[in-house]
py3Dmol code that shows the C-alpha trace and the ligand (Angstrom):
import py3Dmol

protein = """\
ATOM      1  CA  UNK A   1       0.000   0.000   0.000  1.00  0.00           C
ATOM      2  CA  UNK A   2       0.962   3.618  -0.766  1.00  0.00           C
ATOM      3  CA  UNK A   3       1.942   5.379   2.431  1.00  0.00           C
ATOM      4  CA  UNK A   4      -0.423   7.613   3.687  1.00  0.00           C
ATOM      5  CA  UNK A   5       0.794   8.734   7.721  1.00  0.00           C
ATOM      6  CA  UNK A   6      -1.961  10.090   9.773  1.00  0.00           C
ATOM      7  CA  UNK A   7       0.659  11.365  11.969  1.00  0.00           C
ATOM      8  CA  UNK A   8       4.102  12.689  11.114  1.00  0.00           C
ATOM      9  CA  UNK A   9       6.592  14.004  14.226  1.00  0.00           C
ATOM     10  CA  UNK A  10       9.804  15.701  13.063  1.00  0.00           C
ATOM     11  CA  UNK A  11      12.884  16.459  15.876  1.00  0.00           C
ATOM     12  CA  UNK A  12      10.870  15.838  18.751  1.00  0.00           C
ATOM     13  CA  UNK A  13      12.982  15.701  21.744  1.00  0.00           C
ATOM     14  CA  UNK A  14      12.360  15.865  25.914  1.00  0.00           C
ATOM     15  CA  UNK A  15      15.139  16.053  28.539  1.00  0.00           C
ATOM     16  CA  UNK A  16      14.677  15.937  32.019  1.00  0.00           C
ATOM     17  CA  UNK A  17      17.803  17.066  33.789  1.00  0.00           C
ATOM     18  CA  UNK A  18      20.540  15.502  32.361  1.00  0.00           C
ATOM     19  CA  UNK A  19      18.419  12.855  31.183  1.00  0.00           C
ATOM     20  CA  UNK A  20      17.198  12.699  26.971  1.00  0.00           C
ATOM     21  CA  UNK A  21      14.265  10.655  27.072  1.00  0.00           C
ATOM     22  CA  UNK A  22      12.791  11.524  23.904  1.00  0.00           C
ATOM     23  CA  UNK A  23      15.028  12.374  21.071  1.00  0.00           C
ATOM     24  CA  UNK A  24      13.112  11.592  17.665  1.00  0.00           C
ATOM     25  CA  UNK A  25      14.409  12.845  14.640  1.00  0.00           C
ATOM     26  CA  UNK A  26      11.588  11.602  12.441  1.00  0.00           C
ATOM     27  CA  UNK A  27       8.471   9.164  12.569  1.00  0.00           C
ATOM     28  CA  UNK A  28       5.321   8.176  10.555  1.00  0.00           C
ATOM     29  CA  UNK A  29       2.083   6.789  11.561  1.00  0.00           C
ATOM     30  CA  UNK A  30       0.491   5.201   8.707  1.00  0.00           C
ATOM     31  CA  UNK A  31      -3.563   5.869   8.093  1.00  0.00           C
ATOM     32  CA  UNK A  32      -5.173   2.646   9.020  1.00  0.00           C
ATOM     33  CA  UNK A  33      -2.515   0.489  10.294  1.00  0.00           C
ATOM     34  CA  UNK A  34      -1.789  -0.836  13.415  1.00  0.00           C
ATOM     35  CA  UNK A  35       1.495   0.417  14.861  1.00  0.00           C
ATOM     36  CA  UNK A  36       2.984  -1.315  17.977  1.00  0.00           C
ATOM     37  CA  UNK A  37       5.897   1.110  19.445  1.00  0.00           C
ATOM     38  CA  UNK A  38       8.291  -1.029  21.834  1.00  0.00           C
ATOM     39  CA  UNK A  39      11.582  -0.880  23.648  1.00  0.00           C
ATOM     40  CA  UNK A  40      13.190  -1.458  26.804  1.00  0.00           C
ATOM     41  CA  UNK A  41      12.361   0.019  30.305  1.00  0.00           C
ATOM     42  CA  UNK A  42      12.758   4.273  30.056  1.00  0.00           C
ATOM     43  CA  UNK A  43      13.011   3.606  26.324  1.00  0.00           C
ATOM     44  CA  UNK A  44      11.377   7.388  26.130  1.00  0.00           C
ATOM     45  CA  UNK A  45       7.289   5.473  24.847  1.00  0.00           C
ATOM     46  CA  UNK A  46       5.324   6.690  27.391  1.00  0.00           C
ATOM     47  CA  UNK A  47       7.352  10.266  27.417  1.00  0.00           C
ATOM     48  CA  UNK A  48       6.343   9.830  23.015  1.00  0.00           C
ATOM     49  CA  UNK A  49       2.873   9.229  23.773  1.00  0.00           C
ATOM     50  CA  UNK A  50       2.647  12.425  26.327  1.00  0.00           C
ATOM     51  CA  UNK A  51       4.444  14.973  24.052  1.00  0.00           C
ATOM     52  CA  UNK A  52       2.669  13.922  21.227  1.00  0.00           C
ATOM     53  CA  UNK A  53      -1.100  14.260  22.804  1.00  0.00           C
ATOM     54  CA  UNK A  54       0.167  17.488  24.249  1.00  0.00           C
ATOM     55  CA  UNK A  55       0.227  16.154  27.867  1.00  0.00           C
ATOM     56  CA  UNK A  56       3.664  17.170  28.047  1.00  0.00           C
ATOM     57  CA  UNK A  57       6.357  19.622  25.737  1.00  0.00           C
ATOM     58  CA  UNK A  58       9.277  19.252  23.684  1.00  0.00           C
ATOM     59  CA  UNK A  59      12.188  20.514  25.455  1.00  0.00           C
ATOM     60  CA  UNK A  60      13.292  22.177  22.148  1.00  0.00           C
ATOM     61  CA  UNK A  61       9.470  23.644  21.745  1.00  0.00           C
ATOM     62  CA  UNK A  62      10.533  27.124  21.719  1.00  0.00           C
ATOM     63  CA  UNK A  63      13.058  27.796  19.213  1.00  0.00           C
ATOM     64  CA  UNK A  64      15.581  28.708  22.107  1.00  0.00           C
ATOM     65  CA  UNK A  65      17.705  25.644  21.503  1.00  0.00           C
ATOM     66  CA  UNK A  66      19.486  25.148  18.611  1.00  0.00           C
ATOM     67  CA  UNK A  67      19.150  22.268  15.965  1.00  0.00           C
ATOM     68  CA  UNK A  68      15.539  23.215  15.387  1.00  0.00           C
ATOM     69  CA  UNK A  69      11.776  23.318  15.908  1.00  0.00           C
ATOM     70  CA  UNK A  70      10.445  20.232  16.994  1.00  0.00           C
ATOM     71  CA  UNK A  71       7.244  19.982  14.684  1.00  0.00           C
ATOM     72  CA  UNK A  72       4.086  16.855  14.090  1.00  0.00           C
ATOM     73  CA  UNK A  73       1.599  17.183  12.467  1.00  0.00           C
ATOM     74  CA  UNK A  74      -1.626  14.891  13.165  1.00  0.00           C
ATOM     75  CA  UNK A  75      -4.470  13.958   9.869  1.00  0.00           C
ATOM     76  CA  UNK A  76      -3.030  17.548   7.888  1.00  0.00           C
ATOM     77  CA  UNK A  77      -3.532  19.645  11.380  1.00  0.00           C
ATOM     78  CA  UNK A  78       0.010  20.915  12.805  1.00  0.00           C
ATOM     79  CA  UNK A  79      -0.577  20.168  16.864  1.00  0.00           C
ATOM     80  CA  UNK A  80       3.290  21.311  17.562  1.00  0.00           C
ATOM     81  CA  UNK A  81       2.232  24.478  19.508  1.00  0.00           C
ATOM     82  CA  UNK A  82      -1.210  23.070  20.568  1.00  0.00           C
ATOM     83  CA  UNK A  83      -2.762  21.622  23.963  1.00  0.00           C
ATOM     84  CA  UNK A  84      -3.985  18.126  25.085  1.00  0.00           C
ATOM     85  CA  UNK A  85      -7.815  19.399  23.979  1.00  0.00           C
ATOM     86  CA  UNK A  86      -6.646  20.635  20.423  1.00  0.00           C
ATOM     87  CA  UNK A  87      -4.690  16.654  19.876  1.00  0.00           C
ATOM     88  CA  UNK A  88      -7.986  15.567  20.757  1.00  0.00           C
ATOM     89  CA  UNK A  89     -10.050  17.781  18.619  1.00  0.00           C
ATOM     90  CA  UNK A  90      -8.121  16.532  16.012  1.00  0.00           C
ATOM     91  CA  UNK A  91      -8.990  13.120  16.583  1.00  0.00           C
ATOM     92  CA  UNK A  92      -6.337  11.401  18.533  1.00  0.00           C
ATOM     93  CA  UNK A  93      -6.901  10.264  21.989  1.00  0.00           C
ATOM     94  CA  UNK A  94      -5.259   7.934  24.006  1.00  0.00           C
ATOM     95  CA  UNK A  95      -5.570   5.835  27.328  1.00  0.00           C
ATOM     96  CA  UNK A  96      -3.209   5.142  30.105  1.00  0.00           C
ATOM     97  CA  UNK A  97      -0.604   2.771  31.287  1.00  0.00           C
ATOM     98  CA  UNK A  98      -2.533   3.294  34.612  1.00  0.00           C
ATOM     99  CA  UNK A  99      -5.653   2.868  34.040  1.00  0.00           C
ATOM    100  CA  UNK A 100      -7.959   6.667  34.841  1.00  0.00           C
ATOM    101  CA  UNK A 101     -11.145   5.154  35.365  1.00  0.00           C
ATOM    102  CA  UNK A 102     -12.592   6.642  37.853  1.00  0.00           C
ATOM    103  CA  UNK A 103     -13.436   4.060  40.410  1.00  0.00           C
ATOM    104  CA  UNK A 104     -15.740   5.932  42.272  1.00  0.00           C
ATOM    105  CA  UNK A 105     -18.138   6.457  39.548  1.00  0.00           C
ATOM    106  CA  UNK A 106     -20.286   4.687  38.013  1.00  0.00           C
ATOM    107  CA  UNK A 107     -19.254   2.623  34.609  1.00  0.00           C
ATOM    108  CA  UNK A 108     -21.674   4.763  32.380  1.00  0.00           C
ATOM    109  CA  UNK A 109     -20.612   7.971  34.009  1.00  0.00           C
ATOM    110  CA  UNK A 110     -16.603   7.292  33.296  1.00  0.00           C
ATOM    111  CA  UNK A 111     -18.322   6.688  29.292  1.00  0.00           C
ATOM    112  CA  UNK A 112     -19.732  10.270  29.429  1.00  0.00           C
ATOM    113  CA  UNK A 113     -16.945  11.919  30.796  1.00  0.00           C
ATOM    114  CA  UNK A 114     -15.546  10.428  27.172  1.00  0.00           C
ATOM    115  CA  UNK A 115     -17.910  12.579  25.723  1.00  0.00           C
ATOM    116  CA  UNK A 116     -16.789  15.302  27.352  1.00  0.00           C
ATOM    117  CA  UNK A 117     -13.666  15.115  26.430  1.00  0.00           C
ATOM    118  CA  UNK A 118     -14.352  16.515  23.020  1.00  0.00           C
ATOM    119  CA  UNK A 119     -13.189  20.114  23.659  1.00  0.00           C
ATOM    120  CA  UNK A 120     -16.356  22.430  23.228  1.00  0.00           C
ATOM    121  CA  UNK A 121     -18.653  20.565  24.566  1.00  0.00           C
ATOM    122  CA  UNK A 122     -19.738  22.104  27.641  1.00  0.00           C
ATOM    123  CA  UNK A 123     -19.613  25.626  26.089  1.00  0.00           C
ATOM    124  CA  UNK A 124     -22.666  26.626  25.666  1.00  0.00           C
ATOM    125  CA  UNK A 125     -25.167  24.315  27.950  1.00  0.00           C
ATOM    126  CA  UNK A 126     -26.868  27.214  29.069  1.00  0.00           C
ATOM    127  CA  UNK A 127     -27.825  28.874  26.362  1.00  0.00           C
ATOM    128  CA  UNK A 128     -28.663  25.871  24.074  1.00  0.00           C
ATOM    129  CA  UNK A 129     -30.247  23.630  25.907  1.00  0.00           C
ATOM    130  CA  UNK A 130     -32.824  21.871  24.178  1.00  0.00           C
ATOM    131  CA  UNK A 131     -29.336  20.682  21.836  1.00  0.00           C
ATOM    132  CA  UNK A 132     -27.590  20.060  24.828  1.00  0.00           C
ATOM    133  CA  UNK A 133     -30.623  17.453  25.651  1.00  0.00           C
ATOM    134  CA  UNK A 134     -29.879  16.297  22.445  1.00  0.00           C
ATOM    135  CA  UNK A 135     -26.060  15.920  22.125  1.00  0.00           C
ATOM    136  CA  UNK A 136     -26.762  13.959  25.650  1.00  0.00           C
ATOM    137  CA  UNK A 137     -29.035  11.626  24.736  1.00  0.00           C
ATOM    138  CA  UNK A 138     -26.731  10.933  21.573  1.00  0.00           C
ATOM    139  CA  UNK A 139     -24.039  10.730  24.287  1.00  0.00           C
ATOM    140  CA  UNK A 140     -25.658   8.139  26.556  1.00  0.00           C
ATOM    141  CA  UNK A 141     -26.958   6.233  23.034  1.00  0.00           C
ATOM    142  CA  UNK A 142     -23.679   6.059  22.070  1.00  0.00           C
ATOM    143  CA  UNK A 143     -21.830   4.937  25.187  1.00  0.00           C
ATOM    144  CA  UNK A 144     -24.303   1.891  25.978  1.00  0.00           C
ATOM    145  CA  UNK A 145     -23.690   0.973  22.136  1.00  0.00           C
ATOM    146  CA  UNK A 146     -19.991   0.867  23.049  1.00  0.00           C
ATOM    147  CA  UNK A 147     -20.506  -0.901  26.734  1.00  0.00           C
ATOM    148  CA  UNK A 148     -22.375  -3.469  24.887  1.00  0.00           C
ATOM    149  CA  UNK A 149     -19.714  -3.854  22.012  1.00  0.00           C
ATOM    150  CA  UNK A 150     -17.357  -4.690  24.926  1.00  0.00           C
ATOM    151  CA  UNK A 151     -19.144  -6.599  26.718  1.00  0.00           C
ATOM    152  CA  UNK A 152     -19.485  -4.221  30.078  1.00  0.00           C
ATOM    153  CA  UNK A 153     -23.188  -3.340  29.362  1.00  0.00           C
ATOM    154  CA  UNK A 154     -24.520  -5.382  32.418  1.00  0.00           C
ATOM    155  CA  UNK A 155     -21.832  -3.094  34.732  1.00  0.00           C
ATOM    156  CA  UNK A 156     -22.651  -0.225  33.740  1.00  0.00           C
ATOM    157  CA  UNK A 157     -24.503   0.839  36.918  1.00  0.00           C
ATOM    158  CA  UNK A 158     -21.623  -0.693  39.308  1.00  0.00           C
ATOM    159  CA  UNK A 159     -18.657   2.079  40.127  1.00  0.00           C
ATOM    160  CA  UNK A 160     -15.723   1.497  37.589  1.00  0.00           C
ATOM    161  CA  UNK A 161     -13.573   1.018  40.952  1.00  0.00           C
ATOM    162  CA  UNK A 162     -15.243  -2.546  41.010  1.00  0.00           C
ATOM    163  CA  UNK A 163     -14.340  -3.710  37.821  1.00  0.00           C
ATOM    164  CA  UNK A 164     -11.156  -6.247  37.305  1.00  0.00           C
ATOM    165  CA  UNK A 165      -8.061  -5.100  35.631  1.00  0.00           C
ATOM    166  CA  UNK A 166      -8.974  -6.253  32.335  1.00  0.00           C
ATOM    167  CA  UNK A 167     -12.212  -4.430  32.967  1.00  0.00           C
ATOM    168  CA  UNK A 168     -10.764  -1.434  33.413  1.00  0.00           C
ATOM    169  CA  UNK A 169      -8.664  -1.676  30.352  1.00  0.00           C
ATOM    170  CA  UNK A 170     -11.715  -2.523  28.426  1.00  0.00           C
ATOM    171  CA  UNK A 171     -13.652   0.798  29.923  1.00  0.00           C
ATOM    172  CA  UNK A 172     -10.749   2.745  29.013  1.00  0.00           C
ATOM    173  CA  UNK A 173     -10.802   1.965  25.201  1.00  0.00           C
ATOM    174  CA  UNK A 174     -14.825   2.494  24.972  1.00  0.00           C
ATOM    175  CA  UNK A 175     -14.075   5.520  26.627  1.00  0.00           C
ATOM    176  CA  UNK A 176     -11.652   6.986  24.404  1.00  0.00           C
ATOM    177  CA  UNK A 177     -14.021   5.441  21.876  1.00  0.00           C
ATOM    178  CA  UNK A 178     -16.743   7.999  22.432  1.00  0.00           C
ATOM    179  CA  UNK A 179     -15.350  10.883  20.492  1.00  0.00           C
ATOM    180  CA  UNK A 180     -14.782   8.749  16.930  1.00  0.00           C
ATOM    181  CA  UNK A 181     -11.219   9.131  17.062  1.00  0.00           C
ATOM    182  CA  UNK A 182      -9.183   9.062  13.442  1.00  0.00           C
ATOM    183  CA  UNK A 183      -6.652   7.524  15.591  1.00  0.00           C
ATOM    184  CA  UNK A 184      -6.308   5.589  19.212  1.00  0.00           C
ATOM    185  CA  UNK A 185      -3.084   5.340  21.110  1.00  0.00           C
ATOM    186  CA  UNK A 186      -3.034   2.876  24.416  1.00  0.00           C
ATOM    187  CA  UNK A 187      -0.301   2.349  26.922  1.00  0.00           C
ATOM    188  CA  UNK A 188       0.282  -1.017  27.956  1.00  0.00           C
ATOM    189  CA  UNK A 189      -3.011  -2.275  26.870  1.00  0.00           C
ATOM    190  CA  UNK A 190      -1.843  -5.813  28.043  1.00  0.00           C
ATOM    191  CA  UNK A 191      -0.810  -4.940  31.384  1.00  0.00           C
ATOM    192  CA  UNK A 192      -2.632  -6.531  34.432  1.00  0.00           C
ATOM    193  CA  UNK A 193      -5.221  -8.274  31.929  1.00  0.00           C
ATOM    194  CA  UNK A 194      -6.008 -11.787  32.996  1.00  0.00           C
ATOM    195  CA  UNK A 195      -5.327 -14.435  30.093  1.00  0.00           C
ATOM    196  CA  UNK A 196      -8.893 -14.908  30.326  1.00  0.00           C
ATOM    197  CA  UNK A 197      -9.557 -11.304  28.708  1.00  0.00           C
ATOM    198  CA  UNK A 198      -6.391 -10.758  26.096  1.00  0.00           C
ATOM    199  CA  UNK A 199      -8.278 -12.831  23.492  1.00  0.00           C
ATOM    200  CA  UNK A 200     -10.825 -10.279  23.448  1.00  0.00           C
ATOM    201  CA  UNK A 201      -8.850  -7.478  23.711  1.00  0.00           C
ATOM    202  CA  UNK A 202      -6.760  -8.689  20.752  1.00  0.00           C
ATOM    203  CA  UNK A 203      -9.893  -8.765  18.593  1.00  0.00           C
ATOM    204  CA  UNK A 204     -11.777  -5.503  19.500  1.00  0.00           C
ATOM    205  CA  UNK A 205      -8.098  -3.773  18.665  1.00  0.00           C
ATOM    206  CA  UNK A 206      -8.194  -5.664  15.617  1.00  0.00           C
ATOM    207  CA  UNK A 207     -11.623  -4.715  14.789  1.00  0.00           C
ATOM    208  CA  UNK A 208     -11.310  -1.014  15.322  1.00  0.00           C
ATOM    209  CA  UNK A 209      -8.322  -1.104  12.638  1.00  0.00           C
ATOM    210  CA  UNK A 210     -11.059  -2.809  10.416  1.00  0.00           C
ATOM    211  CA  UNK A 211     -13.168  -0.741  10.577  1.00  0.00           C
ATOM    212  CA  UNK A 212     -10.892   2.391   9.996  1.00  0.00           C
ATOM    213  CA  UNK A 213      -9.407   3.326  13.301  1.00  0.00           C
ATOM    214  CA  UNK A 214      -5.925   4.066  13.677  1.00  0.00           C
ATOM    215  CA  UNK A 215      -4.147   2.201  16.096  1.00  0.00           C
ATOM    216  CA  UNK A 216      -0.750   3.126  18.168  1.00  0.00           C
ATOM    217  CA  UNK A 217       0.226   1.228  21.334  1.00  0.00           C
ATOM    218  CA  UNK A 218       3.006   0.975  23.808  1.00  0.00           C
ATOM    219  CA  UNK A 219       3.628  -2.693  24.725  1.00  0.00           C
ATOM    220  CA  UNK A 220       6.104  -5.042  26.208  1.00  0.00           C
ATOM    221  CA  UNK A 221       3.633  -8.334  25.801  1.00  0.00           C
ATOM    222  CA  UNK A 222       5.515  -9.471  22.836  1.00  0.00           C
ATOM    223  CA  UNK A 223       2.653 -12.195  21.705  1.00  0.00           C
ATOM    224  CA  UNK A 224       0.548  -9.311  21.368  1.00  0.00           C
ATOM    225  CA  UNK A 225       3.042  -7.304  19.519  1.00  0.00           C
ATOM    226  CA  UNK A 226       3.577  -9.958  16.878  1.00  0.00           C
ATOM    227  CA  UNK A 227       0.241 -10.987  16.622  1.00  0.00           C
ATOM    228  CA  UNK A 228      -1.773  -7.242  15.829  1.00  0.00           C
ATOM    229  CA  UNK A 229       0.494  -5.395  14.776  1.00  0.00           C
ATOM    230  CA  UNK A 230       0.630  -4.002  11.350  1.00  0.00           C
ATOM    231  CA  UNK A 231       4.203  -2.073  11.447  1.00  0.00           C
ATOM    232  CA  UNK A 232       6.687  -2.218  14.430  1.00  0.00           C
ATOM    233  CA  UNK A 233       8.881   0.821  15.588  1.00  0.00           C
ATOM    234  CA  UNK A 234      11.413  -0.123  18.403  1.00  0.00           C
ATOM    235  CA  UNK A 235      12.833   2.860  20.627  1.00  0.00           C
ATOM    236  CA  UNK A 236      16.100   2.510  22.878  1.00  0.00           C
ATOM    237  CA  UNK A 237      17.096   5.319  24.874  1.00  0.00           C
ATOM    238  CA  UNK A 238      14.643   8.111  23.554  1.00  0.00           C
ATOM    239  CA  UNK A 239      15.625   7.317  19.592  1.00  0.00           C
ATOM    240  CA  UNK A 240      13.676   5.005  17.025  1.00  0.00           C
ATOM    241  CA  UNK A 241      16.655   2.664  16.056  1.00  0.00           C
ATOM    242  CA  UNK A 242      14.695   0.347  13.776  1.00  0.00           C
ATOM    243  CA  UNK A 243      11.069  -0.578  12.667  1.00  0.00           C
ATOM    244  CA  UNK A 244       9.360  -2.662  10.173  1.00  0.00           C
ATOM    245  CA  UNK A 245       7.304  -5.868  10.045  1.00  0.00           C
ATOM    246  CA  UNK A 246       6.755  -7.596  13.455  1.00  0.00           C
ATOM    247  CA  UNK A 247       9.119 -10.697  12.480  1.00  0.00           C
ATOM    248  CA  UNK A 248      11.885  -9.000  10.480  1.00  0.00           C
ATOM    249  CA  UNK A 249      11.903  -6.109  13.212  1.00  0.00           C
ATOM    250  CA  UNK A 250      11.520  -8.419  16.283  1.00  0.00           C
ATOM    251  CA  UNK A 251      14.716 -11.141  15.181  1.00  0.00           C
ATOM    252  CA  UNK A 252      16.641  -8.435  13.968  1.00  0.00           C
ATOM    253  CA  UNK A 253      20.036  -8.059  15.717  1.00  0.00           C
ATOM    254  CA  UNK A 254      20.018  -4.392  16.654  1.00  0.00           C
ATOM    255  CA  UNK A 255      16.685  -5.563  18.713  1.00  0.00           C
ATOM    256  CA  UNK A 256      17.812  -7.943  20.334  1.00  0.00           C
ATOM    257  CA  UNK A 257      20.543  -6.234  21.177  1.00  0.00           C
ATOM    258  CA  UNK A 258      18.381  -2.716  22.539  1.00  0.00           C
ATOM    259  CA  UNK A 259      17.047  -5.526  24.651  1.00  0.00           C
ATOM    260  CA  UNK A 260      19.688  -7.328  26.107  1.00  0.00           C
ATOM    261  CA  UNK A 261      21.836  -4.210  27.006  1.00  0.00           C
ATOM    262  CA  UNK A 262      18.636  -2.891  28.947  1.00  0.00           C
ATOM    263  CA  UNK A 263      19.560  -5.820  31.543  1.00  0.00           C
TER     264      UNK A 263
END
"""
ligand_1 = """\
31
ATP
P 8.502 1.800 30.319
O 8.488 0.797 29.243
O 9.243 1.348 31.534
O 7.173 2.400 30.623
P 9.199 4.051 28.622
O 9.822 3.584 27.369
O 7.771 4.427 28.554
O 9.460 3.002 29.768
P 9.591 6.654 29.720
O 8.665 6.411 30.866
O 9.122 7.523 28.633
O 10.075 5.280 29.104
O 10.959 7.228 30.339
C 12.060 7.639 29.558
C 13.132 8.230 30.458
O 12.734 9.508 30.944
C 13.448 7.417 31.690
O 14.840 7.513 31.934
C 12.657 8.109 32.779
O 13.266 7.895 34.033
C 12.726 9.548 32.356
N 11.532 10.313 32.773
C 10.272 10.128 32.322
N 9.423 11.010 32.870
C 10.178 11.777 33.704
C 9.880 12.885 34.582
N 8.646 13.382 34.691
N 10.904 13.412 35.278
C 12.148 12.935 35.162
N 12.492 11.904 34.357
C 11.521 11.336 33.645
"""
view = py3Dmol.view(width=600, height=400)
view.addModel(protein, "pdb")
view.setStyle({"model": 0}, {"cartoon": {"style": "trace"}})
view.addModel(ligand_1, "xyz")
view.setStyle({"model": 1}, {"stick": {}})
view.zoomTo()
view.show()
């Protein structure tokens, strides 16, 4: 297939202290595909996922340091000088490596918090609120659609605190599911799901990407890695040092290597 990225991140780097955990001189996201990013422990992923989603900034945002801007761009809308909201206006949200639910809410009410997190929303509930009415009964349509698609519809009146880890994970991808993202990123989707669940959650990632959704994840569950993912890019301390398809990338020496020098 052609290439066509949805997302497209050019000198991106973050230190902390004397510490470069990000330092990414270029990376594509193809439209469509699902993209597994991996790496060794402080590999710079999760610091990747925040910068990108505008949960955290470049250090070289402000054009202060030398060697350049760091710009991305996200489905033709440039998000380098934008916010967490405006990444998610554009379409791309992501979920956690700790799991946000919040546990002392109810299932259903963590789904229409989703909602809300399309940027605008709330704006004008006063003054429009017959549409309001509207845009939440669409809202609470849309989120028991979801809860049934992954299987949580008969919790959806328990608080999300009550739900098993796999639960959880589950809730967090409907959840990010309620805005129609172009693109979905997860952290660790694998992590503290029993074996009785990562069937599932193999297939409803795999569906989404079927049906059109764009899917980026951090993961260190290798089966899963080899077995969704479209496109591999491996990271070792803050750079991308090789990607590919799962088995060339994943049996490739300077992999392995990344790997074993971790330990
Ligand atoms: P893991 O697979 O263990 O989750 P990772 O690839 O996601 O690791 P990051 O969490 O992005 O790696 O960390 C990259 C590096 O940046 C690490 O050395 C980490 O200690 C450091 N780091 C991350 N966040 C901060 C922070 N807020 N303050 C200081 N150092 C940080």
């Amino acid at each position: 297939a052609k290439p066509d990225p949805i997302l497209t991140v050019d000198r991106i780097v973050r230190r902390f202290g004397g510490i470069t955990a990000v330092d990414v001189a270029h990376l594509e996201v193809q439209r469509g595909a699902i993209t597994a990013l991996i790496g060794p422990n402080g590999a710079g992923k999760t610091t990747f996922f925040n910068l990108i989603t505008g949960f955290d900034r470049p250090s070289n945002a402000a054009r202060l340091i030398g060697g350049g801007d760091a710009r991305w761009s996200f489905n033709g809308k440039t998000l380098t000088r934008t916010g967490a909201s405006q990444a998610a206006r554009a379409g791309m949200v992501r979920t956690f490596q700790l799991t946000k639910a919040l546990g002392r809410m109810t299932v259903l009410e963590n789904m229409l918090i989703g909602a809300n997190d399309q940027p605008g929303e709330n704006l004008f509930v006063g003054l429009f609120k017959p549409l309001w009415a509207r845009r939440e009964r669409e809202n609470i349509e849309r989120a028991e659609e979801l809860l049934t698609r992954f299987k949580l519809d008969a919790k959806k009146s328990d608080l999300a605190g009550e739900l098993s880890g796999g639960q959880k994970k589950l809730l967090e991808m409907a959840r990010a599911l309620m805005s129609r993202p172009a693109m979905i990123m997860l952290d660790e989707p694998m992590a503290g799901v029993n074996p009785a669940l990562t069937q599932s959650l193999l297939e409803h990632i795999q569906a989404l990407r079927d049906e059109g959704t764009t899917v980026l994840f951090v993961e260190h569950d290798m089966h899963m890695v080899r077995h969704v993912s479209d496109w591999v890019v491996v990271m070792a301390q803050g750079e991308v040092i090789a990607e590919g398809l799962p088995e060339s990338v994943m049996s490739s020496r300077a992999v392995v290597d990344a790997y074993l020098g971790a330990h």
